[in-house]
Structures are given as structure tokens and as C-alpha cells.
C-alpha positions as CSV (number, residue, x, y, z in Angstrom):
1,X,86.5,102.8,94.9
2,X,85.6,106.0,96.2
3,X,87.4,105.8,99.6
4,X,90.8,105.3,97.2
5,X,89.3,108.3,95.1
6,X,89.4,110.6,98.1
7,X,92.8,109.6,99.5
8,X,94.5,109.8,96.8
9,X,92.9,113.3,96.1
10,X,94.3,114.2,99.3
11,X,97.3,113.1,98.8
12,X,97.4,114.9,95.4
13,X,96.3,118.2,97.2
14,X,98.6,118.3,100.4
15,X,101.8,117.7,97.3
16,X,100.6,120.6,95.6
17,X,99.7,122.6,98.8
18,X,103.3,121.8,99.5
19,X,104.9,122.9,96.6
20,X,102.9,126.0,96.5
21,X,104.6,126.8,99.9
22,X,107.6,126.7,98.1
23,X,107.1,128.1,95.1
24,X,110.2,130.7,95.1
25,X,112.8,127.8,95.7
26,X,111.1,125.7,93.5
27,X,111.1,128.5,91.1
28,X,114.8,129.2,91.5
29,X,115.6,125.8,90.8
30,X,113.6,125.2,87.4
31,X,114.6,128.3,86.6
32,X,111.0,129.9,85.5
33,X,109.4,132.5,87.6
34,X,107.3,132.2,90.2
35,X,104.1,133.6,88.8
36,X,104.2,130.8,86.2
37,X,105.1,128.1,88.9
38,X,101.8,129.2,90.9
39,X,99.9,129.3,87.8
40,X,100.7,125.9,86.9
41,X,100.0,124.9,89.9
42,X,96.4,126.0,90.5
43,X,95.2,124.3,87.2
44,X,92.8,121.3,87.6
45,X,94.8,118.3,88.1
46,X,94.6,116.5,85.2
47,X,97.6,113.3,86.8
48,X,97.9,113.2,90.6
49,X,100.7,111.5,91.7
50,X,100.6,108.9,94.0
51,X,104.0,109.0,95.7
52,X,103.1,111.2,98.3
53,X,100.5,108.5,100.1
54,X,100.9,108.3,103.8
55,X,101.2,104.7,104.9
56,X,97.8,104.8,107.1
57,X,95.8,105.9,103.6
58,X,97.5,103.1,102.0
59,X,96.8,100.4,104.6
60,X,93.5,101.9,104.6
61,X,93.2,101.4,100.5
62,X,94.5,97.8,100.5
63,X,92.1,96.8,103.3
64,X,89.3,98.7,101.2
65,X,90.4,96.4,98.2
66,X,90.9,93.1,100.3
67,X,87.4,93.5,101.3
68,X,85.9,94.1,98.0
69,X,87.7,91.2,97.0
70,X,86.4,88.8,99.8
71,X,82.9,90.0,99.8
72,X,83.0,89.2,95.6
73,X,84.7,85.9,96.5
74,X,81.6,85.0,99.9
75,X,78.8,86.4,97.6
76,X,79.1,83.4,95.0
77,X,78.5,81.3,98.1
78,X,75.1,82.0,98.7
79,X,73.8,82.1,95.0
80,X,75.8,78.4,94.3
81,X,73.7,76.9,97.9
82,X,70.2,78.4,96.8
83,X,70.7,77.3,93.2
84,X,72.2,73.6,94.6
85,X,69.0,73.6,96.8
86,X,66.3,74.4,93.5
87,X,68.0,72.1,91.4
88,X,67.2,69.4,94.7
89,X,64.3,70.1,94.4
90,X,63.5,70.2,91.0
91,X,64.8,66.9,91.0
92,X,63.6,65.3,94.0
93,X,59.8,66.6,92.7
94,X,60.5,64.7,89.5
95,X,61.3,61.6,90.9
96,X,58.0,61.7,93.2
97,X,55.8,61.9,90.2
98,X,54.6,58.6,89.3
């Protein structure tokens, strides 16, 4: 979760970096001035927007979540084998008893 935090932080930051490079054309276009683009532009983010990923940080947030997902999936494993085994032997220590 946090390793997708950061990239898309980054990913946020290099889009505003960006338009802060060109804040006079971008100005021009929108027709405000350039003072308020800046402005609005050195606020806290309060969306970041995601379209600007790079497809390495993506590859590297769906193999983040693929693994999250399997290591949720593989950790039941282990808890369903050592409960199987008490209930064995819960039962098997039952059945000895005269």
C-alpha cells in the first residue's frame, strides 16, 4: 500500500512539476494569469491524478497487489494444516481413553 502511495505521489508531482514549467502557455490558454496558475498550483494536493503513471510504476503496483493477494491466499494454508492437525489430535487422544 505504501509502495502505490509513493508512485503515485510521484507521479502526481512530476504532472505538476510539468505544468509549472509551463505555466505561461498554460496560462494563455485558460485565459487567467500566470501568478494565479502558479498559485494554484503550489497548493497541497488535495486529488492527484493518476494518468500520468509510467508503465514501469504500474507494473511495479500490480505486482505489489498480486503479491498481497497471494501471500493473503498461502497464509490460510498454514493456519487450516495446524488447526486440521489439533483437531487429529484432539480426536485421536479421545478415542485412546478407555
Amino acid at each position: 500500500m505504501g509502495s502505490c502511495w509513493f508512485l503515485l505521489r510521484n507521479a502526481a508531482m512530476r504532472a505538476r512539476d510539468f505544468t509549472l514549467a509551463h505555466a505561461a502557455e498554460l496560462a494563455r490558454e485558460t485565459r487567467a494569469t500566470k501568478a494565479r496558475i502558479v498559485e494554484a498550483l503550489n497548493r497541497p494536493m488535495a486529488v492527484w491524478p493518476v494518468g500520468w503513471i509510467r508503465i514501469n510504476e504500474l507494473l511495479a503496483i500490480m505486482l505489489v497487489l498480486f503479491c498481497s493477494l497471494l501471500s493473503y491466499r498461502l497464509i490460510v494454508l498454514p493456519i487450516v494444516w495446524m488447526l486440521a492437525k489439533g483437531v487429529k489430535t484432539l480426536l485421536t487422544s479421545h478415542l485412546k481413553k478407555p
